[in-house]
C-alpha positions in Angstrom: 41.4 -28.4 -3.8 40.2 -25.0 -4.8 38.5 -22.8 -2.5 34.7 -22.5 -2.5 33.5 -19.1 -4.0 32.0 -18.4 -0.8 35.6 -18.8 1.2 37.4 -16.6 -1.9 35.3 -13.7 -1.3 35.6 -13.8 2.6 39.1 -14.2 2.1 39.8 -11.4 0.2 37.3 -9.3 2.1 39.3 -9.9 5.3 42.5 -8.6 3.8 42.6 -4.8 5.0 45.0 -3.9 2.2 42.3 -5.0 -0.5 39.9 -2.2 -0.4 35.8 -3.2 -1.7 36.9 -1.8 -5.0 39.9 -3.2 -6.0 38.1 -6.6 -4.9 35.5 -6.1 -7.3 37.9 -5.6 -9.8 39.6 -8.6 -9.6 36.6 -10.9 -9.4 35.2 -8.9 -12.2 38.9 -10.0 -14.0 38.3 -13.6 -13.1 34.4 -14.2 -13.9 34.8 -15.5 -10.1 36.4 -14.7 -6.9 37.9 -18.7 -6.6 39.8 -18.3 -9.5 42.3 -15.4 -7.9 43.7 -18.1 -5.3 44.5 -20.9 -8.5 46.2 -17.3 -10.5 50.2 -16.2 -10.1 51.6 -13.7 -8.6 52.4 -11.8 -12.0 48.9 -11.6 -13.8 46.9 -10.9 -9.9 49.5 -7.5 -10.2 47.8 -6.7 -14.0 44.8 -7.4 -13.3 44.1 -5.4 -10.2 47.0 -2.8 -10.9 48.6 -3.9 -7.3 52.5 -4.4 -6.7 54.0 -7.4 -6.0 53.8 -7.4 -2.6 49.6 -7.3 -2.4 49.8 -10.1 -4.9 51.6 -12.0 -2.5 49.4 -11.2 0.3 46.5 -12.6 -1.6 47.7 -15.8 -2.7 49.5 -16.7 0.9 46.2 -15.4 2.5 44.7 -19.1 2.2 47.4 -20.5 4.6 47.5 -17.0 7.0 43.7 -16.8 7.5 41.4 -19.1 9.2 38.5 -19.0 7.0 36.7 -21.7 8.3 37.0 -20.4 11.6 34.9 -17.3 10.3 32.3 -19.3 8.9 31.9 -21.5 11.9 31.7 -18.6 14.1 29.2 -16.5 11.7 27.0 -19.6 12.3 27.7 -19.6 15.8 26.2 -16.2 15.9 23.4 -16.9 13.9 24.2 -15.4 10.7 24.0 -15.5 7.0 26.9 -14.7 5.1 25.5 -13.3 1.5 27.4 -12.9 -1.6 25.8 -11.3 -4.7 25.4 -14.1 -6.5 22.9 -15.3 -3.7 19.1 -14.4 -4.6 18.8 -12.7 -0.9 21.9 -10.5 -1.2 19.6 -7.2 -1.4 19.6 -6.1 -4.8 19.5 -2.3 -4.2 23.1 -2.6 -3.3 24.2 -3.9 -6.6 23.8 -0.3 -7.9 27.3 0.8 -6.1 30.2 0.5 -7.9 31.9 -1.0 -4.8 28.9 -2.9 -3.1 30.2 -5.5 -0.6 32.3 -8.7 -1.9 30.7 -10.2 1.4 27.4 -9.5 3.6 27.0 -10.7 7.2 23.3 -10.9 8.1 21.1 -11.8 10.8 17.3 -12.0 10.4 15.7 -12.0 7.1 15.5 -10.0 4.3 11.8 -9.1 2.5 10.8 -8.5 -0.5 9.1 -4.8 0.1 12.5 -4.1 1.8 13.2 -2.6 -1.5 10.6 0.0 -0.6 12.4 1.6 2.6 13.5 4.9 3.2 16.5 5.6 5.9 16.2 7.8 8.9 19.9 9.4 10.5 20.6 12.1 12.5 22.8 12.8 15.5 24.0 10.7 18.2 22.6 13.6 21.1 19.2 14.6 19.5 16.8 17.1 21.5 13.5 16.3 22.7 12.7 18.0 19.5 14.2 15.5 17.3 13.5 12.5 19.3 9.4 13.0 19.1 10.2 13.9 15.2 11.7 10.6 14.9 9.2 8.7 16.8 6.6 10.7 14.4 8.1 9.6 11.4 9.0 6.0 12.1 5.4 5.6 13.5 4.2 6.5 9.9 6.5 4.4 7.7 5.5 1.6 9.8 2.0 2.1 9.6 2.3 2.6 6.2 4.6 -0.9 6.0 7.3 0.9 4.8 10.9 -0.1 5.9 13.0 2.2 7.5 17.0 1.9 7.6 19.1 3.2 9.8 22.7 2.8 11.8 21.9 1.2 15.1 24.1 4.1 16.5 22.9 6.2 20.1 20.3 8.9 19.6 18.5 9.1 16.2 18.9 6.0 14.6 18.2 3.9 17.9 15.0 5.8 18.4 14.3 5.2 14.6 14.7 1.5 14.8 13.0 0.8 18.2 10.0 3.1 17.4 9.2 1.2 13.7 9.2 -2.0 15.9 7.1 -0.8 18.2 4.7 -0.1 15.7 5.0 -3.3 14.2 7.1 -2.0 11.4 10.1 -3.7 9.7 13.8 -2.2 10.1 17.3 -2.7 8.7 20.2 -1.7 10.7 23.8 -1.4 9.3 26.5 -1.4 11.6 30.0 0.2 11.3 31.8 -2.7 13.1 32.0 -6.9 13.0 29.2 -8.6 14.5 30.9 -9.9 16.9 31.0 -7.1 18.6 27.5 -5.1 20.0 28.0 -1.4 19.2 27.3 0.7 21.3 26.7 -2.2 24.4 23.7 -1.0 24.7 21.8 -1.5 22.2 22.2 -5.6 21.8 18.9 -6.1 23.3 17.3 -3.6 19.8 20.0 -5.3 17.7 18.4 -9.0 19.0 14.5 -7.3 18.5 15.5 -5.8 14.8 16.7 -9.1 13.8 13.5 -10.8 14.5 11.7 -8.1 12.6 13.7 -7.2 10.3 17.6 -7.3 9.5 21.0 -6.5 11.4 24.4 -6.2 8.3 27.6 -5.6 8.0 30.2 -5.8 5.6 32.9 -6.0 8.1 34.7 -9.3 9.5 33.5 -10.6 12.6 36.0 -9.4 14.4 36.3 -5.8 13.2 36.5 -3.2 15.9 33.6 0.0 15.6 36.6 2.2 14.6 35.6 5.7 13.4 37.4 5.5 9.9 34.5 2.3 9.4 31.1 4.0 9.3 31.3 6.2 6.6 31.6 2.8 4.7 28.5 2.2 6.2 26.9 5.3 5.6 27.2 4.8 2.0 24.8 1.4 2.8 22.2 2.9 4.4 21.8 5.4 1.8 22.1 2.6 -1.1 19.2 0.1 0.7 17.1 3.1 0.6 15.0 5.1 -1.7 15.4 8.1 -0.1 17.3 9.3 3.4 15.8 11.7 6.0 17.9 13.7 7.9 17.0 14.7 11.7 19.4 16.7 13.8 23.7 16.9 13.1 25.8 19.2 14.2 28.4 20.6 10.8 30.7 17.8 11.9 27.4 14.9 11.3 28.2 11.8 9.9 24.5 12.6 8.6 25.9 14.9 6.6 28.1 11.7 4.7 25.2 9.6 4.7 23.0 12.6 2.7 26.4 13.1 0.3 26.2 9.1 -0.5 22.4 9.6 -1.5 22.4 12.2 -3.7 25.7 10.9 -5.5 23.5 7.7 -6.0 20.5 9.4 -7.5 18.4 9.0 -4.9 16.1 12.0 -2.8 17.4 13.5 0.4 14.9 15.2 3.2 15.4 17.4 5.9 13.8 18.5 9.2 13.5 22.2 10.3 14.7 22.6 13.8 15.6 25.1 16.3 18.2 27.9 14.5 19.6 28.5 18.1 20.3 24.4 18.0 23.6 23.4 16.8 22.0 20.4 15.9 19.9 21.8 13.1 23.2 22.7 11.2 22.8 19.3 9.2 19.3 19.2 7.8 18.9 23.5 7.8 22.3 23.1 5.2 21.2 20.3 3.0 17.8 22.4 2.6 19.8 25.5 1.5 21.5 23.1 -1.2 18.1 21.8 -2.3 16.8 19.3 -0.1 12.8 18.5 0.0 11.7 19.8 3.2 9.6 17.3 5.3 7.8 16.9 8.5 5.9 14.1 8.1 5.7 10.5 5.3 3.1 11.8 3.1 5.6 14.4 1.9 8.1 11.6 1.7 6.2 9.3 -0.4 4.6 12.3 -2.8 8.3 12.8 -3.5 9.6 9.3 -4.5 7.2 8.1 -7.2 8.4 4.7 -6.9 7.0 4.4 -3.3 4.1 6.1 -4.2 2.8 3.7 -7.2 4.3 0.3 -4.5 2.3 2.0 -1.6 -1.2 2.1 -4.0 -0.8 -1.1 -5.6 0.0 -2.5 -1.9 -3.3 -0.5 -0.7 -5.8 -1.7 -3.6 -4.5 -5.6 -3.3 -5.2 -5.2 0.3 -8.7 -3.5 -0.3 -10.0 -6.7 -2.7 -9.0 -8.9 0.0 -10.9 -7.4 2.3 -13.6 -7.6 -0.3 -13.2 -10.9 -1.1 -13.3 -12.1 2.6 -16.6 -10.3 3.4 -18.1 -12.3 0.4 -17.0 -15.3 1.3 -19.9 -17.3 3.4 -19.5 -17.9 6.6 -18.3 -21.4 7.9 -21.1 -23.1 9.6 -21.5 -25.9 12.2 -23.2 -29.6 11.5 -26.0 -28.2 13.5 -26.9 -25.1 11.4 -26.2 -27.2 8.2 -28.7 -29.5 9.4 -31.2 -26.9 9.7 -30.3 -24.4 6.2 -31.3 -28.0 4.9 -34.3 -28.7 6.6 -35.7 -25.1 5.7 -34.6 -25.2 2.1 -37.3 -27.8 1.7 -39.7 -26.1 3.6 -41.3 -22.8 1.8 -43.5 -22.1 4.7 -40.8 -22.3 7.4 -40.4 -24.7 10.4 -41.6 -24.3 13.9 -38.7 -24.6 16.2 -39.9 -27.8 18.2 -40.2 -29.6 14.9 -36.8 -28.7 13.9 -35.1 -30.2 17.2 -37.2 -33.3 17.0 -35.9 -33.6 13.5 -32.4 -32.8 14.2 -32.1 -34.1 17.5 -30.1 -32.1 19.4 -30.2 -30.1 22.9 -32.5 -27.0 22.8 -30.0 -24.9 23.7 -27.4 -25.9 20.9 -30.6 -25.3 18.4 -31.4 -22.2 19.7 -27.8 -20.5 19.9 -27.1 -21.6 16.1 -30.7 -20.2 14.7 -29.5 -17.3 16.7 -26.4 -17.4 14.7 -27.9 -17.6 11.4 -30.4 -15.0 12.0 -27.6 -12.8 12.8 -26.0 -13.9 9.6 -28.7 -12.9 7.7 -29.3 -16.7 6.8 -33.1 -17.3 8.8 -35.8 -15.1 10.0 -38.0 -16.0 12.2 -41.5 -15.5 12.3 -44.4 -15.2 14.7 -44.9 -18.4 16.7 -41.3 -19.7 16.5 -41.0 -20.4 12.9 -38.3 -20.2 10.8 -37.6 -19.7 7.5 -34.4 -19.4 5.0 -33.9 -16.3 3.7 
């Protein structure tokens, strides 16, 4: 029976000799990832210019790995493997020429996700770049724009943490399978983003947080982004890989001053001498990326008629208060308060606190003598 395309494209994404690209290729080849494991040895070879010996390795794969193991455990875990073809598979990543043949997720995906921005920077930031962070999350979130980041120590931790605590959204990317937490500490934020927001990889459950893995990821942060701010990194910053991925793919980079007696601000003060947009706060962020810009008005003006539109709407009234809008609409000359209960029958105080109500609402007025009229 032939494998699910689902169970084709985990398969050959857990094969470390078949790099994202050469993947792609192949499925491209095949109009589908399923049809590889029906193929020969011979025309696999052509079609993704491997030697024999890959070709083998793919088609045995489907007795050597446990795919359904992986799938049962992803779901053990909570996740949600994507594949491009799925409508939630986030769209911005379609744009790279080797976006992922698979996508572990857990949490949820939303549509304004498209409108996020990522914030990196150093593992051992200053006090400096910690409050700059915190700054700049703060704002994205209040402005309900996403922000992406790594889930690594420093930076990126105090990136994602602060846009939850202001109620924000956040996407990490991780540099390892999620069946591992990387670093330990920060399952607890890995368990929050996912509830508001996202936690991905492209990596097999069981992949280790090796170095040689997260500038794969890098090149994901920038990608789910519209632009990448850079806070803090020594000359050696994996920053520094995330910024290269950003510009290659078209899209703005930012940098924060800091100290120049801080080795730290090596990373942003050299992408600023290349040309990136100097930033200390989202305004300049959002002035920059038109796109985010026109989202953020449109997003501003639908919420401004809605705010409209519920302060027109009349308020909800009880029986009581019905009872009495009614009486009075029939009554020019108003209706003296006694009459009214003796008409409606109810308790004096139940009568009193709703014509108290509707005079507040502008709905009665009450004249001398304890009469009422409609307004």
């Amino acid at each position: 029976m032939p494998l699910s395309e689902l169970k084709s494209r985990i398969l050959l994404n857990m094969l470390p000799e078949i790099s994202v690209m050469r993947a792609n290729k192949l499925i491209s080849y095949y109009n589908s990832a399923s049809r590889i494991f029906t193929s020969n040895i011979e025309e696999i070879s052509a079609a993704g210019e491997l030697n024999e010996s890959l070709a083998v390795k793919i088609l045995t794969s489907v007795d050597k790995i446990d795919v359904d193991k992986e799938i049962k455990k992803a779901d053990e875990l909570g996740l949600e493997i994507l594949i491009p073809e799925n409508d939630s598979y986030p769209q911005h990543l379609k744009t790279l020429q080797d976006f992922p043949v698979v996508l572990y997720a857990k949490g949820k995906f939303d549509k304004n996700d498209i409108y996020s921005v990522a914030i990196v920077g150093t593992r051992e930031p200053t006090d400096y770049g910690k409050k700059v962070t915190q700054k700049l999350s703060k704002e994205f979130a209040n402005l309900g724009v996403t922000v992406v980041s790594g889930l690594a120590r420093g930076i990126d931790t105090v990136a994602h943490t602060q846009s939850l605590n202001s109620g924000g959204r956040t996407i990490a990317v991780l540099g390892n399978g999620m069946n591992f937490h990387y670093p330990p500490e920060n399952q607890i934020l890995e368990d929050k983003i996912s509830k508001c927001g996202a936690v991905i990889s492209e990596f097999p459950l069981d992949t280790s947080p090796d170095r040689f893995n997260f500038p794969k990821r890098n090149r994901l942060i920038a990608a789910l982004s519209l632009g990448t701010i850079v806070i803090e990194g020594s000359d050696k910053s994996g920053t520094l890989i995330t910024a290269k991925f950003a510009a290659e793919q078209g899209k703005d980079v930012f940098a924060v001053p800091g100290d120049v007696f801080s080795k730290y601000s090596y990373a942003p003060h050299f992408l600023l001498k290349q040309g990136a947009r100097l930033i200390d706060k989202a305004e300049d962020v959002i002035e920059e990326i038109s796109d985010l810009n026109d989202w953020l008005i449109r997003r501003l003006k639908i919420q401004e008629e809605q705010r409209k539109q519920q302060e027109d709407l009349p308020a909800l009234m009880n029986k009581t208060e019905e009872k009495i809008i009614k009486i009075l609409s029939s009554c020019i000359d108003g209706v003296n308060i006694d009459k009214l209960q003796k008409q409606i029958c109810c308790g004096f105080g139940e009568l009193s606190q709703s014509l108290l109500s509707l005079e507040l609402r502008k709905k009665v007025k009450s004249l001398p003598g304890k009469v009422y009229i409609k307004i």
